[in-house]
N, C-alpha and C positions, 0 to 999 in steps of 0.2 A: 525598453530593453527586455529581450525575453530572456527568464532566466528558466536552467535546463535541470533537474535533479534525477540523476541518473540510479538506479540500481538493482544488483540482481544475486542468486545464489543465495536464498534466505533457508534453503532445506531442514523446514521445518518435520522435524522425524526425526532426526539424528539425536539418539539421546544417551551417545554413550555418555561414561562416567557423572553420572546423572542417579537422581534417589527420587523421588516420590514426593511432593511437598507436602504435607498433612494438610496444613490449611488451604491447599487448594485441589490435591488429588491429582494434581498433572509435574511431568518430569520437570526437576528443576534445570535440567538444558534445554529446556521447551520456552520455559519460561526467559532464561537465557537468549534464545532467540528472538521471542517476543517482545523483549524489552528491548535489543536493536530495532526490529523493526517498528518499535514507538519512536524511536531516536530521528527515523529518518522520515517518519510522517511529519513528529513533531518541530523539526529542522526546516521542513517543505510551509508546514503553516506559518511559523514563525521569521519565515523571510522571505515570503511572499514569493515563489515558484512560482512559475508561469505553467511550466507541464514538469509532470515528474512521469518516466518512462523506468517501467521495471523489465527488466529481460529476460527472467524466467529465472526456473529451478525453485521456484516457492519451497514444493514439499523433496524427501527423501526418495519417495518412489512415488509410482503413477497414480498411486489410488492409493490416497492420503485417507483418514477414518474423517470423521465428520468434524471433533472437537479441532483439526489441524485445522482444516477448513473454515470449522466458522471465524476460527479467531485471526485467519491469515485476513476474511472479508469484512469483519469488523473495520481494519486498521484500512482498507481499502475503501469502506464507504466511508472513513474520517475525511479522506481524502476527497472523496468524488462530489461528498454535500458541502465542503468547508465553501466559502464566500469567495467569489474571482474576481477580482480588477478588471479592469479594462483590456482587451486584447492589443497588442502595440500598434501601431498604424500600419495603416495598410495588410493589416492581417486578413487572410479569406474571413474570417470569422465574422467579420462585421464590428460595426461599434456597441451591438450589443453581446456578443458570443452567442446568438442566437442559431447558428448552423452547427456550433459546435454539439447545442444540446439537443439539435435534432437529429445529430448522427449518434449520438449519444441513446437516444430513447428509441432509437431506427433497430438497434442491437440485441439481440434473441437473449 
């Protein structure tokens, strides 16, 4: 069975009523949202997702600073290198997922 983990609208930026955390130098509605989006990685690893599809709206505005960025791809490459099961039967993928990670590595 394949399971589906859907989500989107993480608008990492958004930091109103937020202050500055000392011990890390970033908004604590930053961090607010980065600890959701640990929630939903750690939900997808921990019960075995088949694809997880996010839909956009990551950052606040179009041209996010770099700190947003690295740490929205951090929680993305959790996802991308964690370990895959088997693709269900008869999936295009084959029994090894092996087209998956050529369209994968095919990708600019």
């Amino acid at each position: 069975m394949v399971k589906l983990l859907h989500f989107a609208d993480l608008h990492l930026g958004v930091e109103n009523y937020g202050r500055i955390d000392p011990a890390t130098g970033l908004s604590t509605r930053l961090m607010d949202f980065l600890r959701a989006h640990d929630q939903v990685v750690d939900y997808a690893l921990e019960n075995d997702i088949s694809l997880v599809v996010f839909a956009g709206d990551a950052y606040r505005t179009r041209d996010p600073n770099p700190t947003y960025q690295r740490e929205f791809a951090k929680r993305i490459h959790r996802l991308s290198t964690a370990p895959t099961g088997s693709p269900p039967k008869g999936s295009p993928l084959g029994a090894s997922g092996a087209r998956g990670r050529e369209i994968m590595e095919a990708q600019p």
